[in-house]
The first five atom37 places (N, CA, C, CB, O) and aatype in JSON, in Angstrom:
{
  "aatype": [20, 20, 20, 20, 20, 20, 20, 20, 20, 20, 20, 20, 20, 20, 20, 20, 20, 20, 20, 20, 20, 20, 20, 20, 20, 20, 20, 20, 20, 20, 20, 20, 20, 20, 20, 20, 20, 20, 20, 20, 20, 20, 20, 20, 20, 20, 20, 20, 20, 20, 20, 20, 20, 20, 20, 20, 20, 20, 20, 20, 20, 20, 20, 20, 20, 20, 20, 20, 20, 20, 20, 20, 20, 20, 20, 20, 20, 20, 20, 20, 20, 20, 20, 20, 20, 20, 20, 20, 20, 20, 20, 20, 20, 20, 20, 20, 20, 20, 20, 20, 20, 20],
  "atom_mask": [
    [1, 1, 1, 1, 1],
    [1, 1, 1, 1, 1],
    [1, 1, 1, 1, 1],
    [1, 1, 1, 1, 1],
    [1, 1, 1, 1, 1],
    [1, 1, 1, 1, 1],
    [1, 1, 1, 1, 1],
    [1, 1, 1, 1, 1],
    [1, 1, 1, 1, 1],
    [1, 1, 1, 1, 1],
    [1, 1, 1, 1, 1],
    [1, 1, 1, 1, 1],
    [1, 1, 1, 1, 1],
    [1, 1, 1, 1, 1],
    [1, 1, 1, 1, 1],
    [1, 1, 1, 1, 1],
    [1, 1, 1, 1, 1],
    [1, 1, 1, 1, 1],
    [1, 1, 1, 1, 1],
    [1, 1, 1, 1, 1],
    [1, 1, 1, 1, 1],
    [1, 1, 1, 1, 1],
    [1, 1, 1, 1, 1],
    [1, 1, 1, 1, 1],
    [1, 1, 1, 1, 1],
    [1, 1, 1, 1, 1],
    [1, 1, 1, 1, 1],
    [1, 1, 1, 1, 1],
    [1, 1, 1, 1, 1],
    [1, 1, 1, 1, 1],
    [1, 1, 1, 1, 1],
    [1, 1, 1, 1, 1],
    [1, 1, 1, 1, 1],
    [1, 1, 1, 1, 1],
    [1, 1, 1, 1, 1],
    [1, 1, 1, 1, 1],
    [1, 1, 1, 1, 1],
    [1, 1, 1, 1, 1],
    [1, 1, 1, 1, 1],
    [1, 1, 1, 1, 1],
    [1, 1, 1, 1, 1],
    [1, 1, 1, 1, 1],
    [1, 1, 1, 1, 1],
    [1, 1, 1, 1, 1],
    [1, 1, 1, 1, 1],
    [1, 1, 1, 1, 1],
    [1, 1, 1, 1, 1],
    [1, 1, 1, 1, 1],
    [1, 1, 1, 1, 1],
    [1, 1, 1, 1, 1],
    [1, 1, 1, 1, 1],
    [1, 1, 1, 1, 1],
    [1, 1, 1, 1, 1],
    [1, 1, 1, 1, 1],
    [1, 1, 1, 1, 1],
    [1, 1, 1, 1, 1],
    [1, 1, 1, 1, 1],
    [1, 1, 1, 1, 1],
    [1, 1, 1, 1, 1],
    [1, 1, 1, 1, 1],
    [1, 1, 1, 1, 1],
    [1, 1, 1, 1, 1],
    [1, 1, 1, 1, 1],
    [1, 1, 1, 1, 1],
    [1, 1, 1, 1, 1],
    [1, 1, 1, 1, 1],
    [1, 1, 1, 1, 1],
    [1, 1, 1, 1, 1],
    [1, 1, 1, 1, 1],
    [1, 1, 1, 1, 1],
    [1, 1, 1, 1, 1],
    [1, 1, 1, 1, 1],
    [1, 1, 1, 1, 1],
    [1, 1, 1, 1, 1],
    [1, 1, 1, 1, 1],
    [1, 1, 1, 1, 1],
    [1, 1, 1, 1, 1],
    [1, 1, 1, 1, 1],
    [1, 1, 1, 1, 1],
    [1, 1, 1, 1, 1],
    [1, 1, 1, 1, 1],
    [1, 1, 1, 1, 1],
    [1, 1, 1, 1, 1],
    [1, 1, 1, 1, 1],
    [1, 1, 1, 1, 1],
    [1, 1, 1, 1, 1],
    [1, 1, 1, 1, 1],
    [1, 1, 1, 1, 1],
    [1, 1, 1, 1, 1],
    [1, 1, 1, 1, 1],
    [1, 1, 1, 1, 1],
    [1, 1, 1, 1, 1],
    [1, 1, 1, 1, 1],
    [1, 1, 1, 1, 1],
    [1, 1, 1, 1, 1],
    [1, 1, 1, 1, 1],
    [1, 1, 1, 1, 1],
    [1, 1, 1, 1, 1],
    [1, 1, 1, 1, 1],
    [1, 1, 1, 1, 1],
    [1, 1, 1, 1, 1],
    [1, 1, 1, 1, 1]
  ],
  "atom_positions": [
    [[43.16, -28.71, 26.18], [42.33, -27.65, 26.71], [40.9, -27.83, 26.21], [42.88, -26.27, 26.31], [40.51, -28.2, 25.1]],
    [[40.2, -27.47, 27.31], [38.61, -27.29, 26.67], [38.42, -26.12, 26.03], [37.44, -27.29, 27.7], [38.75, -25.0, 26.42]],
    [[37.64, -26.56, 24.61], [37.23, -25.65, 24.01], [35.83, -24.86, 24.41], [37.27, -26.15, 22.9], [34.69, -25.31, 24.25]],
    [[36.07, -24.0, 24.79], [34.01, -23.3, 25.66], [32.94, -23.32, 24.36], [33.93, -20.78, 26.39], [31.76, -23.16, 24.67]],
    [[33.18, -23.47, 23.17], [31.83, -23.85, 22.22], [31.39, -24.83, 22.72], [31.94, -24.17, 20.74], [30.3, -25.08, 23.23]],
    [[32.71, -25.68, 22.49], [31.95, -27.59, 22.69], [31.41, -27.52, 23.93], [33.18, -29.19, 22.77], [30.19, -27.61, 24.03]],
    [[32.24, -27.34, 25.12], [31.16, -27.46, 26.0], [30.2, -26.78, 26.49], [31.43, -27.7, 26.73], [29.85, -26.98, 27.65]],
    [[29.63, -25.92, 25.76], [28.46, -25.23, 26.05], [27.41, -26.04, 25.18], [28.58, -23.61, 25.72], [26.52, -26.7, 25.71]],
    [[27.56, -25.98, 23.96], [26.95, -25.95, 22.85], [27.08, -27.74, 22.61], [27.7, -24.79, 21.72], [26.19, -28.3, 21.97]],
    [[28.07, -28.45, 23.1], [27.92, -30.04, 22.72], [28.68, -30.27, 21.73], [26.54, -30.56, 22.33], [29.77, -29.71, 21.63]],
    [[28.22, -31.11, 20.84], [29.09, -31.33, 19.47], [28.26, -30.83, 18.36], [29.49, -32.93, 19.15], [27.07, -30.51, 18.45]],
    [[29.06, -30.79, 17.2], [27.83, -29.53, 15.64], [26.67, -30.36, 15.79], [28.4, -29.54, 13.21], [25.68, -29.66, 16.02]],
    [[26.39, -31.74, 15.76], [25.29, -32.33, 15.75], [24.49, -31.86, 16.52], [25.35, -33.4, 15.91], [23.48, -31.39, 16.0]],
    [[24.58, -31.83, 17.6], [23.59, -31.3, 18.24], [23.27, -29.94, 18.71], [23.57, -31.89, 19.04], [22.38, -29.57, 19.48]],
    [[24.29, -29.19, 17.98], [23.95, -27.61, 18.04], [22.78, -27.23, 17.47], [24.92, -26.77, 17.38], [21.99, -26.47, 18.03]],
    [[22.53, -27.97, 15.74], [21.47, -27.99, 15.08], [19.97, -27.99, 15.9], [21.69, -29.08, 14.3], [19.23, -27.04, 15.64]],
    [[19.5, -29.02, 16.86], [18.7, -29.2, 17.55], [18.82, -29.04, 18.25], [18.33, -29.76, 17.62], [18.37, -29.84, 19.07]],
    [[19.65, -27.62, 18.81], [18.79, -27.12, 20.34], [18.59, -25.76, 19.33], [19.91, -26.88, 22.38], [17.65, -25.05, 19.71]],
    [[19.21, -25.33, 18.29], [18.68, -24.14, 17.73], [16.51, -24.2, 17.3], [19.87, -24.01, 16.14], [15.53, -23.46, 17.27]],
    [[16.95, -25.67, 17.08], [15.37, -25.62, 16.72], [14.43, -25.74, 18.02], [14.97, -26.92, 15.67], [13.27, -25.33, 17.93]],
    [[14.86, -26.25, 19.12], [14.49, -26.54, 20.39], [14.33, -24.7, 21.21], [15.87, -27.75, 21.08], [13.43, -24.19, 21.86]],
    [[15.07, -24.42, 20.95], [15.25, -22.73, 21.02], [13.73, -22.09, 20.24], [16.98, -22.14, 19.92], [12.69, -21.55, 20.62]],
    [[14.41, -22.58, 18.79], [13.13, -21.64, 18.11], [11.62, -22.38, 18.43], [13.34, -21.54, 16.16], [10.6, -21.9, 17.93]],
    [[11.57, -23.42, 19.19], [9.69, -23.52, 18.82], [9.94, -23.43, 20.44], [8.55, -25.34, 17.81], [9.03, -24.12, 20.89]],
    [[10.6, -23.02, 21.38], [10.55, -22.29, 23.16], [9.77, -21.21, 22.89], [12.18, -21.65, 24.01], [8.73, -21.12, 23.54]],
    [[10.15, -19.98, 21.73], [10.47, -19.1, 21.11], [8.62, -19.07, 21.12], [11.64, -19.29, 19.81], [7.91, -18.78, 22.08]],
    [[8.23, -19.45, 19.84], [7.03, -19.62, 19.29], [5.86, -19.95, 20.54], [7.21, -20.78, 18.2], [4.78, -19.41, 20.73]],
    [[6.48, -20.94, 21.2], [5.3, -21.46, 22.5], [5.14, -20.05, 23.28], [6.01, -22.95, 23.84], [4.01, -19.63, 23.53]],
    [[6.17, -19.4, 23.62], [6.01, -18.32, 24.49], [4.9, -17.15, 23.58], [7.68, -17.69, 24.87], [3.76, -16.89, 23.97]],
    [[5.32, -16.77, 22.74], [4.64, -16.18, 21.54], [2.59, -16.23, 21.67], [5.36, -17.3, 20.07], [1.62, -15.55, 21.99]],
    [[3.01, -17.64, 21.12], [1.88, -18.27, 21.38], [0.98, -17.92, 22.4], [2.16, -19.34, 21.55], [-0.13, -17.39, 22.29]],
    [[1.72, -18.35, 23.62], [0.62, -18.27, 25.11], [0.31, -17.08, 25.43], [1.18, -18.81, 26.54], [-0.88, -16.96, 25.75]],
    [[1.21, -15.68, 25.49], [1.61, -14.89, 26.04], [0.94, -13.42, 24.86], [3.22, -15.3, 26.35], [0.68, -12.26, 25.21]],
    [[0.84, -13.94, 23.66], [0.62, -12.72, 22.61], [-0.98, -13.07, 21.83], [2.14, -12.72, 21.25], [-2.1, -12.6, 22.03]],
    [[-0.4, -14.29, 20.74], [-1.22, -14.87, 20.1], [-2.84, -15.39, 20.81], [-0.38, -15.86, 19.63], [-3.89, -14.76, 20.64]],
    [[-2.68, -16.89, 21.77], [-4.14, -16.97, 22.29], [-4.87, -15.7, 23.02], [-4.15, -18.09, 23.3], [-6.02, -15.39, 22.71]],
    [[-4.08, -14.92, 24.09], [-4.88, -14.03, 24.54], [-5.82, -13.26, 23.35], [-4.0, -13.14, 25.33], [-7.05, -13.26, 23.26]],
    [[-4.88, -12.63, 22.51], [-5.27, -11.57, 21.82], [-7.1, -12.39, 20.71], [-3.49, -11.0, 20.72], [-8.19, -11.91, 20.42]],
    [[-6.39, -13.77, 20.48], [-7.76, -14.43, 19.3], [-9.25, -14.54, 20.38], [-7.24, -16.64, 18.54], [-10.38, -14.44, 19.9]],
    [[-9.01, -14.74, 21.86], [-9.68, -14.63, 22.95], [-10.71, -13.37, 22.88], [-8.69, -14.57, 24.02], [-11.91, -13.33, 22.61]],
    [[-9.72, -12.29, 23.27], [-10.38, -11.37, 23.24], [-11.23, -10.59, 22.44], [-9.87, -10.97, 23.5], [-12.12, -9.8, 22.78]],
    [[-10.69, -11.06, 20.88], [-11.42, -10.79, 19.79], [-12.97, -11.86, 19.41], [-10.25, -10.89, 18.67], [-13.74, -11.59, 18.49]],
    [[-13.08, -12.74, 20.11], [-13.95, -13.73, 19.92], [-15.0, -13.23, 21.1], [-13.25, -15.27, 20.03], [-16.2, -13.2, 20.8]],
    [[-14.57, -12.82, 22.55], [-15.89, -12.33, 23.21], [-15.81, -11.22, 22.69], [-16.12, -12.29, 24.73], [-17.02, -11.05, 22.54]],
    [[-15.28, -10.17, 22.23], [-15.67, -8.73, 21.84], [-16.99, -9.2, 20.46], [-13.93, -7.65, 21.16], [-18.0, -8.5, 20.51]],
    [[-16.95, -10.26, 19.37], [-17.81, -10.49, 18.87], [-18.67, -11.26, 19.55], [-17.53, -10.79, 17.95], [-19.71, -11.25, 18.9]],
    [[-18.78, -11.88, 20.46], [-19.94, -12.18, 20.69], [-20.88, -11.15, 21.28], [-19.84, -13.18, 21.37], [-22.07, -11.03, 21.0]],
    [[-20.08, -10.32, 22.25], [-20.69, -8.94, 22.72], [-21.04, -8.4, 22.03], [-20.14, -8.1, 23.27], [-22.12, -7.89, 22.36]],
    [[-20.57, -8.05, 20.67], [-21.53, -7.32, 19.11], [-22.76, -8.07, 18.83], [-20.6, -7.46, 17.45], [-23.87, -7.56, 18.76]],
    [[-22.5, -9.22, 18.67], [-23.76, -10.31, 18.05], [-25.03, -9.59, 19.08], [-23.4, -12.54, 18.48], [-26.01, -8.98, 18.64]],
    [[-24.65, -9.89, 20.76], [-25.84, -9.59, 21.5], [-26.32, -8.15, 21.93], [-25.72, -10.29, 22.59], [-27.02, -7.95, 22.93]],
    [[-25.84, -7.12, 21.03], [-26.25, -5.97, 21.25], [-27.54, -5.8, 21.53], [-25.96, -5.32, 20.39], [-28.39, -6.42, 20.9]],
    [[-27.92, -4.75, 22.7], [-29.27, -4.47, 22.84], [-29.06, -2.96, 23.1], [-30.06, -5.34, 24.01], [-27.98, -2.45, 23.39]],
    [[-30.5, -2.17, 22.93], [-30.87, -0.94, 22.92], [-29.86, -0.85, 24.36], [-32.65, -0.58, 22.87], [-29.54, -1.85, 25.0]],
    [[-29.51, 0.36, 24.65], [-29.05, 0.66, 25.82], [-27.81, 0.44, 26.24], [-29.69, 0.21, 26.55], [-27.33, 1.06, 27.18]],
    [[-27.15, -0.5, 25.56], [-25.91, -1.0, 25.96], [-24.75, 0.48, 25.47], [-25.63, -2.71, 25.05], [-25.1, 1.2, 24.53]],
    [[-23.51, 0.75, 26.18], [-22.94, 1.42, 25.66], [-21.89, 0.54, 24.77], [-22.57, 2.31, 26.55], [-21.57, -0.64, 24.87]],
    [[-21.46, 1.58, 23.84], [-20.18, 1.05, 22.73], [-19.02, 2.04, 22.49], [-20.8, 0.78, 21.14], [-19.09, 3.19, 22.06]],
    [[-18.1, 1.45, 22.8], [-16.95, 2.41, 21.97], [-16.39, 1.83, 20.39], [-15.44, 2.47, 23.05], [-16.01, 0.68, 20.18]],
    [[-16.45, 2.86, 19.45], [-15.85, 2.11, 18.2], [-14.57, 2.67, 18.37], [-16.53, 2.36, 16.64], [-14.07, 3.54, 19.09]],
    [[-14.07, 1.59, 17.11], [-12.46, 2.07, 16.52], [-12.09, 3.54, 16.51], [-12.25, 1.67, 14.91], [-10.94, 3.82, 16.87]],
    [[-12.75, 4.33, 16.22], [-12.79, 5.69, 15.99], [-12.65, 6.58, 17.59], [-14.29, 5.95, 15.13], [-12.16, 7.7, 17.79]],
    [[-13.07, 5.92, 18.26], [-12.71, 6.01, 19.95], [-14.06, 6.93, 20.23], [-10.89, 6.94, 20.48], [-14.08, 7.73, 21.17]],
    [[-15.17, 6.76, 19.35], [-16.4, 7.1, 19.63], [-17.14, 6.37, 20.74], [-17.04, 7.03, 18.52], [-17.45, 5.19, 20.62]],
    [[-17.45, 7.14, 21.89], [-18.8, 6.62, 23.53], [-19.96, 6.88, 22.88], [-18.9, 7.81, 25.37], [-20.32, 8.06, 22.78]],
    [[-20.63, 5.97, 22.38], [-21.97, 6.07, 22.72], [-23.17, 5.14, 23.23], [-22.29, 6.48, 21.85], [-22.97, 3.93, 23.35]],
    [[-24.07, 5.55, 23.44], [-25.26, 4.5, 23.47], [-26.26, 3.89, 22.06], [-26.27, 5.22, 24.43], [-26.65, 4.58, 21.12]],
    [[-26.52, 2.45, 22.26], [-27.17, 1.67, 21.15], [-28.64, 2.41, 21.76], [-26.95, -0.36, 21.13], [-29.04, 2.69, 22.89]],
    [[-29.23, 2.55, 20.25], [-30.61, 3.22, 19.8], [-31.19, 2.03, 19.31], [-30.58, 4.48, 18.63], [-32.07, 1.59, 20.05]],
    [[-30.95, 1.3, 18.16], [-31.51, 0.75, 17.11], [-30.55, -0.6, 17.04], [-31.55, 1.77, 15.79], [-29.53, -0.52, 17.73]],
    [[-30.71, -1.67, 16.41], [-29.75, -2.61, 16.29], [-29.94, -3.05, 14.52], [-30.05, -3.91, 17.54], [-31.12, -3.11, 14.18]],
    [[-29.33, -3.24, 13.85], [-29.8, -3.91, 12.68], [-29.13, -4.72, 12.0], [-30.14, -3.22, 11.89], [-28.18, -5.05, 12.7]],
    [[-29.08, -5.2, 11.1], [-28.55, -5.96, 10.9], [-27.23, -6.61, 11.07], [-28.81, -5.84, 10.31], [-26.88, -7.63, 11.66]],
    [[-26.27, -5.22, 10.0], [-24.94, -5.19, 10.19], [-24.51, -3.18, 10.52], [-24.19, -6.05, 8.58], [-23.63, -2.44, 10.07]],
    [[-25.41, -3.01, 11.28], [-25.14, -1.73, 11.7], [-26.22, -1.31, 12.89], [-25.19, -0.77, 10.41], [-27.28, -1.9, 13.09]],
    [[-25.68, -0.06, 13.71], [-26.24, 0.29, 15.24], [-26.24, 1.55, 14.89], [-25.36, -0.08, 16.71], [-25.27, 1.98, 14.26]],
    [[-27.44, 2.51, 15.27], [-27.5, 3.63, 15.67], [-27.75, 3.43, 17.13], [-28.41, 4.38, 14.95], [-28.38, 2.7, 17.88]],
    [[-26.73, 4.7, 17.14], [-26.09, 5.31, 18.67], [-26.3, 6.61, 18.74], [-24.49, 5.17, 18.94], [-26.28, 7.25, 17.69]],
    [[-26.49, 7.13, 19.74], [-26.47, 8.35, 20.26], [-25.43, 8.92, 21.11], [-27.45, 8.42, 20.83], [-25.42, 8.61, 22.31]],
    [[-24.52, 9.76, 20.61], [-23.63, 9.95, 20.98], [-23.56, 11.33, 22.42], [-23.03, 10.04, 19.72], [-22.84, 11.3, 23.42]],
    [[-24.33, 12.16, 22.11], [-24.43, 12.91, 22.98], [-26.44, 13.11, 22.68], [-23.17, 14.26, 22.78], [-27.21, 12.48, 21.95]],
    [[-26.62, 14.13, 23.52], [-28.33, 14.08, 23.36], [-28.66, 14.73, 22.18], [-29.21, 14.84, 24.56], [-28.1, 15.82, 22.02]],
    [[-29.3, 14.42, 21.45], [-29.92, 14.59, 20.32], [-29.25, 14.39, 18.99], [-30.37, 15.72, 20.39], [-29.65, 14.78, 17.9]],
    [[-27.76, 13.47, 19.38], [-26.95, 13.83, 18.4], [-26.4, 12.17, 18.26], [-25.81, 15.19, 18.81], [-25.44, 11.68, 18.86]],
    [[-27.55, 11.33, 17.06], [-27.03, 10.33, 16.6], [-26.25, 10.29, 15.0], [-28.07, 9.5, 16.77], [-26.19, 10.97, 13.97]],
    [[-25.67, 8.86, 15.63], [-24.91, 8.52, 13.96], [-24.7, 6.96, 14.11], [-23.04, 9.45, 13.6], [-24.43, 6.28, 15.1]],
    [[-24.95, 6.58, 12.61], [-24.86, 4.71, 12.21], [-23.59, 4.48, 12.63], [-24.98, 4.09, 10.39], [-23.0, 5.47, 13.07]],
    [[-23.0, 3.44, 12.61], [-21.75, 2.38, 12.91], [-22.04, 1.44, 12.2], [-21.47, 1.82, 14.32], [-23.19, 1.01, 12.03]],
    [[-20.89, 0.96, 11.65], [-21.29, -0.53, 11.58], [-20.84, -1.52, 12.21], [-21.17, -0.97, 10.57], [-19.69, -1.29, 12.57]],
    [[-21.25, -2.69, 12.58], [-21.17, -3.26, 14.12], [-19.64, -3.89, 13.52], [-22.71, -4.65, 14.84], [-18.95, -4.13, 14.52]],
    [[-18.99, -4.18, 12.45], [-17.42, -4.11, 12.42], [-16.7, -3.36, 13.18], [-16.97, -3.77, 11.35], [-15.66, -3.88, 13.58]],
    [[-17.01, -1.95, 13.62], [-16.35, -0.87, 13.81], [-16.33, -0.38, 15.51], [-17.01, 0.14, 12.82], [-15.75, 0.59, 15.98]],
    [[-17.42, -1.69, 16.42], [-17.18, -1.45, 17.61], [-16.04, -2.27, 18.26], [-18.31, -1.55, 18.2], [-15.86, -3.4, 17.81]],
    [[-15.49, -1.95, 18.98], [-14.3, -2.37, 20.08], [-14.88, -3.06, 21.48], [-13.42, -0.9, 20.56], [-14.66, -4.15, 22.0]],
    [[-15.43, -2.32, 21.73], [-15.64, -2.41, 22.85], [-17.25, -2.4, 23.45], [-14.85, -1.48, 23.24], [-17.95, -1.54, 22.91]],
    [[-17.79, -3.05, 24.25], [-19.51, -2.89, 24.6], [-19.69, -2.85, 26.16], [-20.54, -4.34, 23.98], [-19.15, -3.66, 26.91]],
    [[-20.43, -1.9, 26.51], [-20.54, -2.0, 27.81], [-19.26, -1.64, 28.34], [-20.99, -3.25, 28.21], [-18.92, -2.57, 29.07]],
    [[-18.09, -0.47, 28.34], [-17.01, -0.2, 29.3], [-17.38, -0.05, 30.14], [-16.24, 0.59, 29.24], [-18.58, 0.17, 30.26]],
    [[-16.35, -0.07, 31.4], [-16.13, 0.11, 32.52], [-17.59, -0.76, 33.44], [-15.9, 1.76, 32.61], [-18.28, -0.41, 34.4]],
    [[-17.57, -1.67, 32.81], [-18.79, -2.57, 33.13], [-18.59, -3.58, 34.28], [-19.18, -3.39, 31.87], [-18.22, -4.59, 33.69]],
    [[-18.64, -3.9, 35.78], [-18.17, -4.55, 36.53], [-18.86, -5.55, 36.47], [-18.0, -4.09, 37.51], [-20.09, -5.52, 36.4]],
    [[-17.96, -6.91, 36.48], [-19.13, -8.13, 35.94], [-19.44, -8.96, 37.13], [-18.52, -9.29, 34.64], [-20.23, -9.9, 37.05]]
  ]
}
């Protein structure tokens, strides 16, 4: 009689290497699907910080809308509603220019 391990699975030798053949399928998917997008998106979101200009809008971490006032070094005054600014520091934006059609 056939045993259904062996013939699914082959002989122990080579069970070993499809488990590892499995695990780096595993990782590639990971990879394409989680990992590059996400290092992507974090690399133009800084470059979009680097080129801040007066006017541009920003959302930070804090899920604060406002508009760039000032740019400086490692921090932006924004104006969040009219007459009502506050610093950031350009770590702390997410996002530049939403709902921005390119």
């Amino acid at each position: 009689m056939f045993d259904t391990a062996f013939f699914i699975m082959g002989s122990p030798d080579q069970a070993g290497w499809m488990n590892l053949i499995f695990l780096g399928a595993i990782f590639l998917i990971f990879y394409f699907f989680i990992i590059r997008p996400q290092s992507q998106r974090q690399k133009e979101i800084k470059k979009m910080v680097e080129n801040l200009e007066k006017g541009d809008k920003i959302v930070t971490s804090g899920g604060m809308i406002a508009q760039v006032r000032t740019v400086d070094d490692d921090t932006v005054l924004a104006e969040i509603d009219s007459g009502v600014k506050a610093r950031f520091k350009k770590s702390s934006i997410t996002d530049v220019n939403p709902n921005q059609n390119d």
